[in-house]
C-alpha positions as a Markdown table, in Angstrom:
| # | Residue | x | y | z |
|---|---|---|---|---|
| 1 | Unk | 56.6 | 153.2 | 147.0 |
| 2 | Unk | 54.9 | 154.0 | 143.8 |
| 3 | Unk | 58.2 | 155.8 | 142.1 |
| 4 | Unk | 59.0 | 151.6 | 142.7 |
| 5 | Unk | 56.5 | 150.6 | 140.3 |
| 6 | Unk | 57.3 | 153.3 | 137.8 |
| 7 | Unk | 60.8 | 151.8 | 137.7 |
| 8 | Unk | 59.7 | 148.4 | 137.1 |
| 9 | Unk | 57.7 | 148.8 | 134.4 |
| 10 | Unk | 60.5 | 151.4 | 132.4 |
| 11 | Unk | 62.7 | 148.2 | 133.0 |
| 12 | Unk | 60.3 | 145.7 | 131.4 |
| 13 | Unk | 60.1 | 148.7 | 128.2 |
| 14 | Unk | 63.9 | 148.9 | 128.2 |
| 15 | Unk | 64.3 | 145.4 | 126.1 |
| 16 | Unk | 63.5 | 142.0 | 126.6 |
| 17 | Unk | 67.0 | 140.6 | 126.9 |
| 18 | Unk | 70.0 | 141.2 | 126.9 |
| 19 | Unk | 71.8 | 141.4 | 123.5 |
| 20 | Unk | 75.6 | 141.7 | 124.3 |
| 21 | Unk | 78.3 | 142.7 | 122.1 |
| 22 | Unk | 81.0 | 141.0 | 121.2 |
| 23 | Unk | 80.1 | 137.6 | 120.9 |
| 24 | Unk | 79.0 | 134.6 | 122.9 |
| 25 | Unk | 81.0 | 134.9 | 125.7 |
| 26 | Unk | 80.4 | 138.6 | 126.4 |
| 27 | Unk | 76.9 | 137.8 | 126.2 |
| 28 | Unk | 76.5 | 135.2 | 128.5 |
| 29 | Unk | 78.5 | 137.6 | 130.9 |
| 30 | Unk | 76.2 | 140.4 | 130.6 |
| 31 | Unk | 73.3 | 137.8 | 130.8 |
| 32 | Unk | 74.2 | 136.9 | 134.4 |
| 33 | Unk | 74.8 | 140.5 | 135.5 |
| 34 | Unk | 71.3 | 141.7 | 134.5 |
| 35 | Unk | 68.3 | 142.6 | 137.4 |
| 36 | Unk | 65.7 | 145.0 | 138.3 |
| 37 | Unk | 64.5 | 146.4 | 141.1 |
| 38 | Unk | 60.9 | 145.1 | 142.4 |
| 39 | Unk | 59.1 | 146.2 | 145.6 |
| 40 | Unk | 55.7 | 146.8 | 148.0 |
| 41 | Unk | 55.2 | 149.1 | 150.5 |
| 42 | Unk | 57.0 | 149.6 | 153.5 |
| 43 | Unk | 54.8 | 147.9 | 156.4 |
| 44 | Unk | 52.5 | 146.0 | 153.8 |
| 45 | Unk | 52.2 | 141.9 | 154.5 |
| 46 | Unk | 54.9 | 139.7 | 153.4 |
| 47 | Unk | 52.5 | 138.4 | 151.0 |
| 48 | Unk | 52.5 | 141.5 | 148.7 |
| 49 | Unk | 56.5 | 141.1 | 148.5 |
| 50 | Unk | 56.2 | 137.6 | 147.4 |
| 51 | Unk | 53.6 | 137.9 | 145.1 |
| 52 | Unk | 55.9 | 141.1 | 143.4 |
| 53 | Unk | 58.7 | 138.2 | 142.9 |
| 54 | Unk | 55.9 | 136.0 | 141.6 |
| 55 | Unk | 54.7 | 138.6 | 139.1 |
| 56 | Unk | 58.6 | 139.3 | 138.1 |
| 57 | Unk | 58.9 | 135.8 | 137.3 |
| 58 | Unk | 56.4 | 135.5 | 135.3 |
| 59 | Unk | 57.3 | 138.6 | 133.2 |
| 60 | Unk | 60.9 | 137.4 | 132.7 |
| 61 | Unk | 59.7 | 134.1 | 131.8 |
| 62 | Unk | 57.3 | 135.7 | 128.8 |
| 63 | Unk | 59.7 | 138.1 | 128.0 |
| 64 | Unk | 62.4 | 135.1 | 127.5 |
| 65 | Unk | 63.4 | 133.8 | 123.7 |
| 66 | Unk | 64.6 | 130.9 | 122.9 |
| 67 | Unk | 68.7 | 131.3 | 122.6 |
| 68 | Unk | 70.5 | 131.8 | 119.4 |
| 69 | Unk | 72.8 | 129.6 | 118.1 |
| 70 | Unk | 76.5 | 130.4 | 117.7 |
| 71 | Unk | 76.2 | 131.1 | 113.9 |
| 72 | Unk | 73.2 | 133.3 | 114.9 |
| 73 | Unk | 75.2 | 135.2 | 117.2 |
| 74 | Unk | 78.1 | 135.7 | 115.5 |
| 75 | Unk | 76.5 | 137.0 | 112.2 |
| 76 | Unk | 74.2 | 139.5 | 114.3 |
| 77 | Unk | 77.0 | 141.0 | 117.0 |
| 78 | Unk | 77.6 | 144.2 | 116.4 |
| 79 | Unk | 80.6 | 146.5 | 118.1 |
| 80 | Unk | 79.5 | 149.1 | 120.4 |
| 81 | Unk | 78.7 | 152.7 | 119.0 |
| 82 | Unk | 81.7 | 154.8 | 120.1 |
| 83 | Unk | 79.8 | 157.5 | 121.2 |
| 84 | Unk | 77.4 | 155.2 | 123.8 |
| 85 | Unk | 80.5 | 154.6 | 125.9 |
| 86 | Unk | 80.4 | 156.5 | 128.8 |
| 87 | Unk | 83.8 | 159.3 | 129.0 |
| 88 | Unk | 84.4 | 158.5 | 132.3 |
| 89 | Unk | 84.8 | 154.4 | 131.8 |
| 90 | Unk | 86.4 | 155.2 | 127.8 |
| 91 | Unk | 89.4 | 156.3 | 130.3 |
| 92 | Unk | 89.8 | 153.0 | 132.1 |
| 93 | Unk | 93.1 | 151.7 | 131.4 |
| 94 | Unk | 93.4 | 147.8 | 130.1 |
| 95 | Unk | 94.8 | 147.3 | 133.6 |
| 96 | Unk | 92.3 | 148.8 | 135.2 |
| 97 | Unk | 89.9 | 147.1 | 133.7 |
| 98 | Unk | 91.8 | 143.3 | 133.7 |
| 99 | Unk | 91.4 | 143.9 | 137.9 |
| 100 | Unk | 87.8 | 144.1 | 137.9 |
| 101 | Unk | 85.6 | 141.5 | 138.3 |
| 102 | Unk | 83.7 | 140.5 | 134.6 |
| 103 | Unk | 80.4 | 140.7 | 136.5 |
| 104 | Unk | 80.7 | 144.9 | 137.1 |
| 105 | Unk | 78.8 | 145.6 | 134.4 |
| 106 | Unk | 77.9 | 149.4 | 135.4 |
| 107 | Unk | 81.8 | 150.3 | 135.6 |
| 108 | Unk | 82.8 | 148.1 | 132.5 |
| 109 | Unk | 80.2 | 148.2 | 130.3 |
| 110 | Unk | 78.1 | 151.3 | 131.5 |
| 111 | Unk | 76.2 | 151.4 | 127.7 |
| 112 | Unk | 75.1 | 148.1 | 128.1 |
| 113 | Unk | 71.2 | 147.0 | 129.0 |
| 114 | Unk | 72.3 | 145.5 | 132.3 |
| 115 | Unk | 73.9 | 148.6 | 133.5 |
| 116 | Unk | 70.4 | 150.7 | 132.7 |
| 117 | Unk | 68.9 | 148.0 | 135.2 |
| 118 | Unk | 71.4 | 149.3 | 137.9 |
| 119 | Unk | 71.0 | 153.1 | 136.8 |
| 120 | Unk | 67.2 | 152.5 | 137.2 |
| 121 | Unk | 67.8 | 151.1 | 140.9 |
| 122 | Unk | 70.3 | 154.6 | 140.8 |
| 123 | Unk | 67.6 | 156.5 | 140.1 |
| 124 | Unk | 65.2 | 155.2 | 142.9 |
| 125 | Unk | 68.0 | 155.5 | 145.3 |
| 126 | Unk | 68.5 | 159.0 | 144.7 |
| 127 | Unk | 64.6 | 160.0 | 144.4 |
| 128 | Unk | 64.8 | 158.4 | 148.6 |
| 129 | Unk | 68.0 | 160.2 | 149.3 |
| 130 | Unk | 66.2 | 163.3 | 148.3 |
| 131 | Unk | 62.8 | 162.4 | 150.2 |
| 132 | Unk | 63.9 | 160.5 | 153.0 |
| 133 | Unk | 67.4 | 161.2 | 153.2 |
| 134 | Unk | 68.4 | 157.9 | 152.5 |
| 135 | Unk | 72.2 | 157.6 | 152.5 |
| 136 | Unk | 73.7 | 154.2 | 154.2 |
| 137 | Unk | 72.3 | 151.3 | 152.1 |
| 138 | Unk | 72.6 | 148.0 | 153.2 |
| 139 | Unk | 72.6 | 145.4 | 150.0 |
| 140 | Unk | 71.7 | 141.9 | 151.5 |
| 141 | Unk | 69.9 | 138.8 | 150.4 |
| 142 | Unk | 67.8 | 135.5 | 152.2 |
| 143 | Unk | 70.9 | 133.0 | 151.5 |
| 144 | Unk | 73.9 | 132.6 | 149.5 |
| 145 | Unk | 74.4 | 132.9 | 145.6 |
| 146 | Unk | 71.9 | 135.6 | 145.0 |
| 147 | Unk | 74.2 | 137.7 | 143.9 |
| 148 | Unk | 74.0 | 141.1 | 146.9 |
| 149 | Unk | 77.7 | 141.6 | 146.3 |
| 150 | Unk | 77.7 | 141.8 | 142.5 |
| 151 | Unk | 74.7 | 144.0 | 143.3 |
| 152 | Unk | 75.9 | 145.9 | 145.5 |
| 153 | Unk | 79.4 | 147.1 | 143.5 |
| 154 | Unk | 77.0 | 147.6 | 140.5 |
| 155 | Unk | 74.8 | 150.1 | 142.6 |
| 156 | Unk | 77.6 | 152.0 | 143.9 |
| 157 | Unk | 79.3 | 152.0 | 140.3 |
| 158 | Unk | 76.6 | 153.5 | 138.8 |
| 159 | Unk | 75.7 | 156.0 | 141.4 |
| 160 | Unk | 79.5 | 157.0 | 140.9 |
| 161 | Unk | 78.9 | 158.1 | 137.6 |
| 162 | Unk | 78.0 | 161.3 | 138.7 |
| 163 | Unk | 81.3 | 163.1 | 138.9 |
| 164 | Unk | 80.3 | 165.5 | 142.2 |
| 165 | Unk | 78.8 | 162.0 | 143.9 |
| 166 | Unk | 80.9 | 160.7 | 146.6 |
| 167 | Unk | 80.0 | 156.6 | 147.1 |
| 168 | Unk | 81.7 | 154.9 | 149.7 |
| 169 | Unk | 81.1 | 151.0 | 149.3 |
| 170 | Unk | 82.2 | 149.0 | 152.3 |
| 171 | Unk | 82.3 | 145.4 | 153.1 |
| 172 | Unk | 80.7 | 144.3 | 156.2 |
| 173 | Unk | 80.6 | 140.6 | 155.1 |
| 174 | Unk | 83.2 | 139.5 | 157.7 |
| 175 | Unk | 82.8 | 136.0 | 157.3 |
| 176 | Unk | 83.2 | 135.4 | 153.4 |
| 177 | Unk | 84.4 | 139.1 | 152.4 |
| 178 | Unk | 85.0 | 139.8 | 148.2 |
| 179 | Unk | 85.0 | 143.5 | 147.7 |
| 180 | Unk | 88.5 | 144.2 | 148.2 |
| 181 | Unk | 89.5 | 141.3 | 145.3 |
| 182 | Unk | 86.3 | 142.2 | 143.0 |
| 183 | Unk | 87.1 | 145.9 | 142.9 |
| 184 | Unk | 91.1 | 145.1 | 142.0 |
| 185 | Unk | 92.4 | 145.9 | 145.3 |
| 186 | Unk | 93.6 | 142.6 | 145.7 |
| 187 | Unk | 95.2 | 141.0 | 148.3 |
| 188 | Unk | 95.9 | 144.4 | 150.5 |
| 189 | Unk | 97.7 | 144.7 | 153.4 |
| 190 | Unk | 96.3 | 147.3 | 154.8 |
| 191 | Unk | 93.8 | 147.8 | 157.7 |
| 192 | Unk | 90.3 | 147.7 | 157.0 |
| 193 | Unk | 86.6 | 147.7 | 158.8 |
| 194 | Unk | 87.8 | 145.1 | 161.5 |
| 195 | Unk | 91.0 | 147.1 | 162.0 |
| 196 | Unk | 89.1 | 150.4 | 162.8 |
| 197 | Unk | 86.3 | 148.6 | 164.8 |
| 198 | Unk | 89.0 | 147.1 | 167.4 |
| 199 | Unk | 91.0 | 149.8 | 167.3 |
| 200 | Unk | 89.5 | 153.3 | 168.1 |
| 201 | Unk | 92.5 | 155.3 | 167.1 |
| 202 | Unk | 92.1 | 153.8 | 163.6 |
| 203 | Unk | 90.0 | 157.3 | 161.8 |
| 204 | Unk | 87.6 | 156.3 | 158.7 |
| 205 | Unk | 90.0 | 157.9 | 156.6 |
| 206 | Unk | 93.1 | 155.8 | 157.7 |
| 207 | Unk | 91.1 | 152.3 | 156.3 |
| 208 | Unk | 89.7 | 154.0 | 153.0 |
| 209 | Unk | 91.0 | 152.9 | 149.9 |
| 210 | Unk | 90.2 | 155.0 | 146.6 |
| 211 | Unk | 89.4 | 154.3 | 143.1 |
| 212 | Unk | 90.1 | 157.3 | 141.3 |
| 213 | Unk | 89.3 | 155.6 | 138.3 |
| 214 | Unk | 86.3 | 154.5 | 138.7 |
| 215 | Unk | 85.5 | 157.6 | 141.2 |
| 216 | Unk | 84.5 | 155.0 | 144.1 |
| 217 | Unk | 86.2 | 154.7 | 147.7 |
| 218 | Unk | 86.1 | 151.2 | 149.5 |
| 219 | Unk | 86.5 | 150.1 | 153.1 |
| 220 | Unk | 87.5 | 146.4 | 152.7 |
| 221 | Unk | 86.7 | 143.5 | 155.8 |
| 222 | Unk | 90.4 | 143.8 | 157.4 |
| 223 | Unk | 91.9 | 141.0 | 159.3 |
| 224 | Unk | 89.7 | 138.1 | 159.4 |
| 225 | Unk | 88.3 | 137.7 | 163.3 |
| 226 | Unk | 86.7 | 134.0 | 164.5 |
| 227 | Unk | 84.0 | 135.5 | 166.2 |
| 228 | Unk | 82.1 | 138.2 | 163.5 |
| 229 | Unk | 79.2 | 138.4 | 164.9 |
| 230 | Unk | 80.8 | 139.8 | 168.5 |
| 231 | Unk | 82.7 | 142.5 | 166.3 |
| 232 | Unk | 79.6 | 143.5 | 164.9 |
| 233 | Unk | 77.9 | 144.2 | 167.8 |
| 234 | Unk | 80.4 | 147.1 | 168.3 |
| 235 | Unk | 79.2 | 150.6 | 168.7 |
| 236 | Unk | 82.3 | 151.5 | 166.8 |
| 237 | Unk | 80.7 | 149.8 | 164.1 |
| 238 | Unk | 77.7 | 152.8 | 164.5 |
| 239 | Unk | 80.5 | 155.3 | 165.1 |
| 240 | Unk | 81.9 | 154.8 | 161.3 |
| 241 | Unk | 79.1 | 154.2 | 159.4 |
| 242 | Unk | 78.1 | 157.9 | 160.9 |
| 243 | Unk | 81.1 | 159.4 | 160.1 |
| 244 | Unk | 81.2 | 158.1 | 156.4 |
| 245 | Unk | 77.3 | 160.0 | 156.0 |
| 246 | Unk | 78.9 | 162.9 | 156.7 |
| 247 | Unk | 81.8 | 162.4 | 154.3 |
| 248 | Unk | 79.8 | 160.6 | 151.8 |
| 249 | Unk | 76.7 | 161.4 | 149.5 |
| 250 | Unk | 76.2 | 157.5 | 149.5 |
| 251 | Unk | 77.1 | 154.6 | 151.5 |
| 252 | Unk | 76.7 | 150.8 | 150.0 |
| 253 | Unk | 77.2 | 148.3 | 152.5 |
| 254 | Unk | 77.5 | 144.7 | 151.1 |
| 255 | Unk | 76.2 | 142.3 | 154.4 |
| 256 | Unk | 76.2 | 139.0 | 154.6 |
| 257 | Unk | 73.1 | 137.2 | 153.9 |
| 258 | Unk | 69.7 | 137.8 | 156.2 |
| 259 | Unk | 69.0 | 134.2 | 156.9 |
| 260 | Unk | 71.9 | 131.6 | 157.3 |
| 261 | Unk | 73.7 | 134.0 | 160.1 |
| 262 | Unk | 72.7 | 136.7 | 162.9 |
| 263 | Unk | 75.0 | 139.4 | 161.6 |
| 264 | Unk | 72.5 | 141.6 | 160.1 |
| 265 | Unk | 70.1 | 141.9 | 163.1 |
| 266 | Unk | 72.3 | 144.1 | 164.4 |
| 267 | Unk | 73.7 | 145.7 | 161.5 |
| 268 | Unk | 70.4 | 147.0 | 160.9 |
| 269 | Unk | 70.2 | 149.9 | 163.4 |
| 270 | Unk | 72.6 | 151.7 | 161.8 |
| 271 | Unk | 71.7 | 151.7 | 158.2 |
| 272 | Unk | 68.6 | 153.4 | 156.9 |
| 273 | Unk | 67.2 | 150.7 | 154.6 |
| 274 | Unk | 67.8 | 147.0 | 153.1 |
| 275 | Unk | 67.8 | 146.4 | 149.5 |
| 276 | Unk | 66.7 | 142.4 | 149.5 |
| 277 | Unk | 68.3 | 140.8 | 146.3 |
| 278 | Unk | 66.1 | 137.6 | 144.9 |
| 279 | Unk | 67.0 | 135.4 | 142.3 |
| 280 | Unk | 64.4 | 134.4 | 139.3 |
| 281 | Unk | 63.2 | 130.7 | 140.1 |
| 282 | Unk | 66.2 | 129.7 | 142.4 |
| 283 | Unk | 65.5 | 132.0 | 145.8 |
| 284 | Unk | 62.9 | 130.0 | 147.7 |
| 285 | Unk | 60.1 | 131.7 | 149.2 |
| 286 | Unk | 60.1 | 130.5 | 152.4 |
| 287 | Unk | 63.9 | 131.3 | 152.6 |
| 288 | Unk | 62.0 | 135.3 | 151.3 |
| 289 | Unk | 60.2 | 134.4 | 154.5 |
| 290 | Unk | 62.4 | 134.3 | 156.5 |
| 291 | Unk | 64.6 | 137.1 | 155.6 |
| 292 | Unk | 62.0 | 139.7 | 155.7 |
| 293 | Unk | 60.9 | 138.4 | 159.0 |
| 294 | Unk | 64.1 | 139.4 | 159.8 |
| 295 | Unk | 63.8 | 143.1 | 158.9 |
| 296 | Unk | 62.0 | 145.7 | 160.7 |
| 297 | Unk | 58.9 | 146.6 | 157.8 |
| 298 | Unk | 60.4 | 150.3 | 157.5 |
| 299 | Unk | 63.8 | 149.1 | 156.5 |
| 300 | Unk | 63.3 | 147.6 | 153.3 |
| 301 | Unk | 63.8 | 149.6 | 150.6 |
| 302 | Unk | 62.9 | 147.1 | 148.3 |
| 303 | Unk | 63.5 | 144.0 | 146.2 |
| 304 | Unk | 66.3 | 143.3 | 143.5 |
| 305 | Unk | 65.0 | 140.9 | 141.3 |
| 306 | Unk | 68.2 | 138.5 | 139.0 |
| 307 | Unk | 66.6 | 137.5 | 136.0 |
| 308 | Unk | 68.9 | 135.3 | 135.0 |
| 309 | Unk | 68.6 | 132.2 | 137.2 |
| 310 | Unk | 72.0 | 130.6 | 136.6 |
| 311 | Unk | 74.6 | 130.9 | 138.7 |
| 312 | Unk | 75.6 | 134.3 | 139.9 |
| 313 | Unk | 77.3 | 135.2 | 142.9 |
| 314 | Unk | 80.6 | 134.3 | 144.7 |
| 315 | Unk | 79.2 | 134.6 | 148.3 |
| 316 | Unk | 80.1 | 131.3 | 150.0 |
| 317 | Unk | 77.9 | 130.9 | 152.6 |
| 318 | Unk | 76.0 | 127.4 | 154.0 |
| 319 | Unk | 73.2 | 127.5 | 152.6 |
| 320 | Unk | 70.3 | 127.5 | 155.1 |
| 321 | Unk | 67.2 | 126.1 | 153.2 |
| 322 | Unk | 63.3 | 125.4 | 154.1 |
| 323 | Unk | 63.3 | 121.7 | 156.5 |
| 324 | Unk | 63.4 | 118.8 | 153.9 |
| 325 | Unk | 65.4 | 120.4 | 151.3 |
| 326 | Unk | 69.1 | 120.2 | 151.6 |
| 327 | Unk | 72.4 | 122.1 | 152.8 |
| 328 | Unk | 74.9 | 123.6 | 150.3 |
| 329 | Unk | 77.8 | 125.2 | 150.3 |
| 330 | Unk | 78.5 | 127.6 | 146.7 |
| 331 | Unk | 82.2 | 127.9 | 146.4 |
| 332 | Unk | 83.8 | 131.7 | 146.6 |
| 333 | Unk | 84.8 | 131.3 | 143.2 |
| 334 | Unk | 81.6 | 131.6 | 141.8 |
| 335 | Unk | 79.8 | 134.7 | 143.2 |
């Protein structure tokens, strides 16, 4: 996975922060959206993954300055160069724009440092699409908060910037799902995954909902079953996630997370490859533990490293930590 390393280090040259425009606010929002991509080789011990997060750490730590102060701020902002702003997202209509969640920084703010941290994990993606023809891309992480679903619409977002690309992003987090809201879908009616899964006359078109705006097609969760796991296990589940490779250049799957619950055990045979999303001084490393004991070796594609350690994601999950620490639950309104 060398091309891995290469990315890593053009991330670390990108800028040592992010500077946001337009004021405090917008800053702190691109702040919590920024990550990199950080990995070791398929097959290599667990130990070289953990020391990679270790290293990342470290680097973001150094790299860190001390904040500004509001006057600061305020006299240094500058507006964004017109001609930076990508033609594609210039189009968006305010409404458009008012339904998506703040957090999607490669669809709203595609100039912006943190959206060339998602078009460096773009560009890996494609280098394996091209290799190993990697296509279905599962976007998971050890427990809650870590921010895979913020990470996952950010990946597909920015490998939809290519006009000819078709990205399917699909949410296959049954228990706590958020794509269909953080995409501005809303509340929809409509069928979705658990729809087509139970019901075998249900096509992959029929639960598809499109974006033309943002050039992105989305399979929400559906109807809300008690028993996940058990739908899942479905070889209808295999059956759709085929059919949308042959439809799609790329398929993001948001999961649920590896550790707290089963579901992506077997979620795992139909995918080619996890990306594992870590966040800077908050994801414990035995909770890393466990989630890559999880995963087969060959299936991880690789870390996603959140520099920011504050408070990210809106995955509301029980929080399944090492013995003597305790559990806690992250409310859905704060992934």
């Amino acid at each position: 996975m060398e091309c891995g390393r290469r990315s890593s280090r053009s991330v670390e040259r990108g800028g040592r922060s992010l500077r946001a425009r337009g004021g405090p606010r917008a800053e702190a929002r691109r702040r919590r959206a920024g990550s990199r991509a950080i990995d070791a080789p398929p097959g290599e011990p667990m130990s070289k993954f953990l020391q990679a997060l270790e290293q990342a750490e470290h680097d973001a730590a150094l790299r860190r300055d001390p904040a500004p102060s509001s006057d600061e701020r305020a006299s240094t902002a500058l507006p964004p160069p017109a001609d930076r702003v990508a033609p594609w997202a210039a189009e968006l209509s305010p409404g458009v724009s008012e339904e998506l969640d703040e957090h999607l920084v490669s669809l709203l703010a595609p100039s912006s440092f943190a959206a060339e941290q998602y078009r460096a994990l773009r560009y890996e993606i494609e280098q394996r699409h091209k290799s190993n023809d990697l296509s279905v891309v599962a976007v998971s992480s050890p427990g809650a908060a870590d921010g895979k679903t913020t990470t996952a619409i950010n990946l597909a977002g920015a490998l939809a910037q290519s006009p000819d690309t078709r990205v399917l992003l699909v949410d296959v987090d049954l228990r706590w799902p958020s794509l269909a809201t953080r995409v501005g879908l809303g509340d929809i009616g409509g069928p979705g995954l658990v729809d087509a899964i139970l019901d075998p006359t249900l096509s992959l078109p029929a639960v598809v909902h499109t974006r033309p705006h943002l050039n992105l097609s989305v399979v929400t969760a559906g109807r809300r079953r008690a028993t996940p796991y058990e739908v899942l296990k479905s070889p209808r589940l295999g059956e759709l996630l085929a059919e949308a490779r042959r439809r799609f250049d790329y398929v993001i799957v948001d999961t649920p997370p590896l550790v707290s619950v089963p579901d992506c055990r077997v979620i795992g045979k139909w995918v080619d490859g996890f990306l594992i999303v870590v966040t800077a001084h908050r994801t414990a490393r035995k909770l890393l533990e466990e989630a890559l004991q999880v995963m087969e070796p060959a299936k991880i594609v690789g870390l996603v490293f959140n520099e920011d350690d504050r408070h990210l994601s809106r995955d509301a999950y029980p929080l399944r930590r090492p013995a003597g620490r305790s559990t806690r639950r992250h409310s859905a309104s704060n992934d």
